[in-house]
C-alpha positions in Angstrom: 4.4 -20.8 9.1 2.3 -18.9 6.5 -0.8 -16.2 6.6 -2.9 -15.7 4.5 -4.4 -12.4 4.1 -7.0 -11.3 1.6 -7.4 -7.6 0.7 -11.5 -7.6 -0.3 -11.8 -3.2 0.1 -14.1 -2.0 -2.5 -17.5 -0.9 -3.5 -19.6 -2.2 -6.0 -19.7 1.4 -8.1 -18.3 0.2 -10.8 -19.9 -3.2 -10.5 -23.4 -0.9 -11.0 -24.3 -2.7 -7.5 -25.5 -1.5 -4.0 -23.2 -5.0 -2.7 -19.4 -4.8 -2.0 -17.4 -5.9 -5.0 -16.0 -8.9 -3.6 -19.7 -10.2 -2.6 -21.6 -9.3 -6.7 -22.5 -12.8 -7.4 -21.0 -15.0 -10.6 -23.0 -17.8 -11.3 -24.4 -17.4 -8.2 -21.9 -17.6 -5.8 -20.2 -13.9 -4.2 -16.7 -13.9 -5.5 -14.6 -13.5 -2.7 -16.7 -16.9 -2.1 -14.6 -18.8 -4.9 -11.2 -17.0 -3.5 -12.0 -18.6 0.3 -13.1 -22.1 -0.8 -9.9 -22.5 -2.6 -7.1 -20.8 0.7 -9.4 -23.0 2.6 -9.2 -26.4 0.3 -5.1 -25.4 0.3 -4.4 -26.0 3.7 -1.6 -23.2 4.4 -2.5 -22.4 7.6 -4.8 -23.6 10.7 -5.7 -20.3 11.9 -8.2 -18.1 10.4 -7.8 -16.3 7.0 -7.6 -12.7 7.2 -9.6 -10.7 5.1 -8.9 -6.6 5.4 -12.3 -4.5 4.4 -13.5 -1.2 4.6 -17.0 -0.1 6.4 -18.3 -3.1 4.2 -16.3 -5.3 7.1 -20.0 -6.7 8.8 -21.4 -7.1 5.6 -18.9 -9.5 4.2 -18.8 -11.1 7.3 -22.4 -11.7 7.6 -22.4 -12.9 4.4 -19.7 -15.5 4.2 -20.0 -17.1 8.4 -19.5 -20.6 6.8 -15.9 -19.9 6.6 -13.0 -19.4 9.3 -12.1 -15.6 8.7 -10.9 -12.7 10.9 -11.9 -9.8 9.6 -9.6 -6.2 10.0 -11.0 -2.8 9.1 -9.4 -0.4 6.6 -10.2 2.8 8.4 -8.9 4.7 5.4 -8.8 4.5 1.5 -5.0 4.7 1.3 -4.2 1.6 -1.2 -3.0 -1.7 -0.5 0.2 -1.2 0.9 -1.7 0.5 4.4 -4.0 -2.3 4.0 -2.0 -4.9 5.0 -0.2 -2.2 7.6 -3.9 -2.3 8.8 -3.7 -6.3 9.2 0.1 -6.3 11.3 -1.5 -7.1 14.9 -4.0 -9.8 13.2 -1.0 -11.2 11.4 1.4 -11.6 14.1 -1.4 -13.2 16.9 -2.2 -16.2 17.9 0.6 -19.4 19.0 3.4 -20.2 16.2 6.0 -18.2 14.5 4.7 -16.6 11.5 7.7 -16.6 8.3 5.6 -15.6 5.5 2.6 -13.9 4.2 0.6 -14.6 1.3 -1.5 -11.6 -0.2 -4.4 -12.3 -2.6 -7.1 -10.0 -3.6 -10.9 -10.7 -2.8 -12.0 -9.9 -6.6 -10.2 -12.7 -8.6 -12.1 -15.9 -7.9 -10.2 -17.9 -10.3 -7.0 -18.7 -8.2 -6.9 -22.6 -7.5 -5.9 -24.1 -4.3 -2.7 -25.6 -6.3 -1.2 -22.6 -7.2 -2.4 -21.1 -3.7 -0.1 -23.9 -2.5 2.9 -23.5 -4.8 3.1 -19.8 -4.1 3.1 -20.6 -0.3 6.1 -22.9 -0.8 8.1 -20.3 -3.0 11.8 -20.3 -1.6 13.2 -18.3 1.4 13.2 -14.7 -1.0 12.1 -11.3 1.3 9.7 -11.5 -1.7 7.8 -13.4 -4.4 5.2 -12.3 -7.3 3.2 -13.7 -9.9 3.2 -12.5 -13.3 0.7 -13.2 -15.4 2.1 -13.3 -19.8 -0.1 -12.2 -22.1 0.1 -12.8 -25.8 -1.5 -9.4 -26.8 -4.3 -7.4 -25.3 -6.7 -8.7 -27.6 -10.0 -10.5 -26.9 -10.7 -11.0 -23.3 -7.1 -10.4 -22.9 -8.3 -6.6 -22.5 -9.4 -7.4 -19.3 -5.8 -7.2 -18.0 -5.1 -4.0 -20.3 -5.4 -1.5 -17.4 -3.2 -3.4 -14.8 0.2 -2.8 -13.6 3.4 -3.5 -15.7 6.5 -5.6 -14.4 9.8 -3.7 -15.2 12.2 -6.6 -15.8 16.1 -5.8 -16.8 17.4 -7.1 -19.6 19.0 -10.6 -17.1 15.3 -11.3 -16.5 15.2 -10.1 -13.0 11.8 -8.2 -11.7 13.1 -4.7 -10.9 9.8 -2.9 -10.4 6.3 -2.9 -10.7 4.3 0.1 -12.1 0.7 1.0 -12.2 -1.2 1.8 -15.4 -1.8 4.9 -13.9 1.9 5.9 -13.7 2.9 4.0 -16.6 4.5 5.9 -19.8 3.1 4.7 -23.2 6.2 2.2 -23.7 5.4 0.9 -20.1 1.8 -0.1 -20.9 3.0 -2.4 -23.9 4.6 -4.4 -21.5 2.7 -7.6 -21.4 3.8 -9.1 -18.2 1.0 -7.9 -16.3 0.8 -7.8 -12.2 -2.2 -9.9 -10.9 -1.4 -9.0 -6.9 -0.7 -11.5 -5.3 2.4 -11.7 -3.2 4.2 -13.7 -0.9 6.4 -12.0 2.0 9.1 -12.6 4.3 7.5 -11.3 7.3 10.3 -9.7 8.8 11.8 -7.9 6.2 7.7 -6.5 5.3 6.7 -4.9 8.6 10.4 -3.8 8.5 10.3 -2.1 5.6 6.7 -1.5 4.5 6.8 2.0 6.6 8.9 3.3 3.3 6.2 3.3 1.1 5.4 6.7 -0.1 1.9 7.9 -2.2 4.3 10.0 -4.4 1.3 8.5 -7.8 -1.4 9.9 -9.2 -3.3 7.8 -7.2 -2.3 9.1 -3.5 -1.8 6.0 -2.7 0.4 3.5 -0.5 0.8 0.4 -3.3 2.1 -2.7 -1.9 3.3 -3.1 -5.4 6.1 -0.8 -4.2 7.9 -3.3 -2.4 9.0 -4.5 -5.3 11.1 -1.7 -5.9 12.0 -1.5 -2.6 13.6 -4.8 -1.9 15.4 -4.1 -5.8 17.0 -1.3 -4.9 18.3 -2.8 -1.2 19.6 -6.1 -3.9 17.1 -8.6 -2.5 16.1 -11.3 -5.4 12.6 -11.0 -6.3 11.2 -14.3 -6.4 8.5 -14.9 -9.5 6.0 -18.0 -10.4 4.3 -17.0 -12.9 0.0 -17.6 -13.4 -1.9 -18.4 -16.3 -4.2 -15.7 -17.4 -7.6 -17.6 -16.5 -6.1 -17.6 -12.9 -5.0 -14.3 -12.7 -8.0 -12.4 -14.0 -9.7 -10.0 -11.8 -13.6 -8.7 -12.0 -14.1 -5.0 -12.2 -16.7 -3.9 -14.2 -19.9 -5.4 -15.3 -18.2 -6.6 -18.8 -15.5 -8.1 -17.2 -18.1 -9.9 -15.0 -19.9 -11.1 -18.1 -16.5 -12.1 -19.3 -15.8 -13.9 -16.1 -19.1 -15.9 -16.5 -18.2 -17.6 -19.3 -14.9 -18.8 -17.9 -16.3 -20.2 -14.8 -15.7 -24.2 -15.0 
C-alpha cells in the first residue's frame, strides 16, 4: 500500500502575499487546491493525504476542509528531508501495511492524477524520481533554471541530485532538472533518512540526498520522467503569471 504525502511549508514572501504559498490563488483556485483534487481523483490510497506545514498548518487546513487531509507540523525550517522525518508517525498509522511513499510538493499544481498513478506503480526500487528534460532554459523554460541538477553517469543511471545552490557552473547546464517528487520504499526511507546531513549552503536536510545515498549503498534509482508543463513549480509572482497562462 502507498502514502501520499505532500510537503506544502512556505510563505508567501516571495509570492508578495500575506497567504501561504501553497494557498496564492491561480485562476482562482489556491494551488495546493489543483495538487489535492488530482491525489484525490488518483485513488492511491483510502486514508487521508498527508500534507506537512509549518505554523501556516490551521490555515491551510481551514482553508481546504472539503478534502480528506491529515495535517503534520514542521516545527523547524530544516528542508525537506526533516519534513517528511516530521510525517513518520502519521505515515506509519492507521490499519494496512504501508510499502511506499509518494512525495509531491504543495506548489506545482500541474501534476495529473495519471502520472500521480503511474509514479505510484513504479517497480519494487528503494527509490524512484521524476526528471523533467528541458530543451534549453529559454522562454518559460527559465522557470526551471534555478532547480536542482540530476548527476547521471555516462550508462544513464541517476547517481545524484544537486541543488542550484551547490551546483558548479558545468552542473547548472545540466538540463535534466529535479521537479521533487519521489516515490520510496518505506523501509529502506525511515531506515536510512537519519543519514542525511545539512553539509550545503543551504543548512539544510534535502530529501534530494537520498539519491545519493541509495547510489553509493548500489540501490537502482528508479526514474519516469515528466513533461515540463507537469513538472513546473510557482515561486515568484512571474512564474505565477507564467503559470496562468498554462492553466487548461
Amino acid at each position: 500500500m502507498t502514502r501520499i504525502v505532500i510537503l506544502a511549508a512556505g510563505r508567501g514572501t516571495r509570492m508578495k502575499s500575506e497567504l501561504p504559498k501553497v494557498l496564492v490563488p491561480l485562476k482562482g483556485r489556491a494551488m495546493l487546491e489543483y495538487l489535492m483534487e488530482e491525489v484525490r481523483a488518483a485513488q492511491i490510497d483510502p486514508r487521508p493525504i498527508i500534507v506537512v506545514s509549518d505554523d501556516n498548518r490551521d490555515i491551510i487546513k481551514a482553508a481546504l476542509t472539503e478534502y480528506d487531509a491529515e495535517y503534520v507540523a514542521q516545527t523547524e525550517p530544516l528542508g525537506t528531508g526533516q519534513a517528511v522525518a516530521c510525517a513518520r508517525a502519521a505515515i506509519e498509522s492507521g490499519d494496512g501495511k504501508i510499502d511506499n511513499i509518494v512525495v509531491l510538493y504543495g506548489d506545482h499544481p500541474f501534476l495529473k492524477r495519471e502520472s500521480i498513478k503511474k509514479f505510484a506503480a513504479a517497480d519494487s526500487t528503494v527509490l524512484t524520481v521524476m526528471p523533467t528534460r528541458l530543451p534549453n532554459f529559454a522562454g518559460w523554460y527559465q522557470n526551471f533554471y534555478h532547480w536542482g541538477r540530476f548527476i547521471i553517469g555516462t550508462d544513464g543511471a541517476v547517481q545524484g541530485i544537486v541543488e542550484f545552490k551547490d551546483a558548479d557552473e558545468e552542473q547548472k547546464k545540466i538540463t535534466a532538472v529535479n521537479p521533487g517528487f519521489m516515490r520510496f520504499n518505506k523501509d529502506w526511507l525511515f531506515k536510512n533518512i537519519d543519514s542525511l546531513t545539512n553539509e550545503n549552503k543551504s543548512k539544510e536536510y534535502y530529501l534530494t540526498d537520498m539519491v545519493k545515498l541509495a547510489f553509493a549503498a548500489g540501490e537502482k534509482i528508479g526514474t519516469i520522467n515528466i513533461e515540463p508543463y507537469e513538472a513546473m513549480g510557482i515561486n515568484s509572482q512571474e512564474e505565477l503569471k507564467i503559470a496562468e497562462g498554462l492553466v487548461l
